[in-house]
N, C-alpha and C positions, 0 to 999 in steps of 0.2 A: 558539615553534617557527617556525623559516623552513622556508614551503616552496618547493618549485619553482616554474615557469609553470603546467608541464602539472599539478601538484596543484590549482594554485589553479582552474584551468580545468576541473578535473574537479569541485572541489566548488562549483563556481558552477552546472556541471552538475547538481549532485547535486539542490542546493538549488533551480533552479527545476524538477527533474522534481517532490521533494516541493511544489511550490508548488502546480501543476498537479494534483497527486494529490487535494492538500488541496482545490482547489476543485473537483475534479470529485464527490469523494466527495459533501460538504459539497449541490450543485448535484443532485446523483441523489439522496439522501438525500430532498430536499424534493419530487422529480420519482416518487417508488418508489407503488405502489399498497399493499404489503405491509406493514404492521403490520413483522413482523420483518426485511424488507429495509431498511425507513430505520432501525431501531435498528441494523445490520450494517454499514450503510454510515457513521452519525452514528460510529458507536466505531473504526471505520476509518479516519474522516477526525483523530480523535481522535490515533490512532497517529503515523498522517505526522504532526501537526504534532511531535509528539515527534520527530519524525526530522528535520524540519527543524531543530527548539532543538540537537539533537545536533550536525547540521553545523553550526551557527553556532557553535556552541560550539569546534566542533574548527579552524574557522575564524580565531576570537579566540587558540587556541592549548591550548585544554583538550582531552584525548585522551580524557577518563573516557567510559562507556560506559554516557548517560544514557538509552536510548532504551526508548519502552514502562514505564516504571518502574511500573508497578500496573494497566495499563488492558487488559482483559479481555474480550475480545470474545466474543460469543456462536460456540458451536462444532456446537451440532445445531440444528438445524431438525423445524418440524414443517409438512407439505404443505399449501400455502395453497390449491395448482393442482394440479388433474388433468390427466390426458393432454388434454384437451379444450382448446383454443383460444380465448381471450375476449382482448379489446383489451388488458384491464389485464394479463395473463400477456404477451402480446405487448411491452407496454412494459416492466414490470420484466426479461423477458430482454434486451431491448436493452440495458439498464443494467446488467443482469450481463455482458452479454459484450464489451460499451464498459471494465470495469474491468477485467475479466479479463485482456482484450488491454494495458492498461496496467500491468499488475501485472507483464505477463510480459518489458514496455518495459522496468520500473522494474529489474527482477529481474537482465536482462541488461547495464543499466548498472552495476550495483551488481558483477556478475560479472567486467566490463571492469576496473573502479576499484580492486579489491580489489588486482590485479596494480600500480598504479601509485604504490602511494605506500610511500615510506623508512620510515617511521615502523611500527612492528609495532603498535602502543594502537590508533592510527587505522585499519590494515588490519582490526585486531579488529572495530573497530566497524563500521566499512564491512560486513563478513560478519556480523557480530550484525544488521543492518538488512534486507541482502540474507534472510536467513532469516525476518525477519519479511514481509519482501514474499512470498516462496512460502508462506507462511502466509495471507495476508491471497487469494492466488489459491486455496489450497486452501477456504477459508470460503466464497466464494463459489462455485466448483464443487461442493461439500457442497449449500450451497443450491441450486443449478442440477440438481442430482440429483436431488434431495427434492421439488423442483414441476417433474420432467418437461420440463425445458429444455433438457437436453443429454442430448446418445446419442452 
């Protein structure tokens, strides 16, 4: 598959924001106070890199629509934190709202990208990814709910 400039430059994009996602997740995951914040964040960072393999993959010229293939993240939450104030609820919200704000980065690039490429497999999967990114912002606003981090 030949692509364009502007393709190839959107998926260089694509692939270092998943680079970034993967290290950030990966970097808060080891930094979380919460038992099931760093399992949310460890299967998260798990995803990107499936999204990264995907762009490289579409990259080499393969369009299949590999991404996520079995990795299951957790979906409820149980309250770690009450409404009360303590450092470690302090730090896990920073690191929820540190990914949050990227998720919504990754989401809107993915929004942009979908529009730019010929090829309909790759537009697919570009929006099959994009869907998992407002997934992966919905997980952690769930969480963010659930220990009184957001109003």
């Amino acid at each position: 598959m030949q692509f364009t400039q502007k393709e190839k430059d959107l998926l260089k994009d694509m692939k270092d924001e998943e680079q970034l996602c993967i290290d950030k997740y990966t970097r808060h995951a080891e930094s979380a106070h919460d038992a099931q914040l760093k399992n949310l964040f460890s299967c998260i960072a798990q995803v990107e890199r499936e999204h990264l393999n995907t762009l490289t993959s579409i990259e080499s010229g393969s369009t299949s629509q590999g991404s996520s293939g079995g990795t299951s993240c957790p979906t409820t939450f149980s309250a770690t934190y009450s409404t009360s104030e303590t450092p470690e609820k302090k730090d896990d919200c920073f690191l929820c709202s540190d990914l949050l704000a990227g998720e919504k980065h990754a989401s809107h690039l993915y929004d942009t990208c979908v529009f730019e490429f010929s090829d309909a497999n790759v537009r697919n999967t570009i929006n099959h990814i994009q869907k998992e990114e407002q997934n992966h912002g919905k997980m952690i606003y769930d969480y963010m709910k659930t220990n009184s981090m957001y109003s």
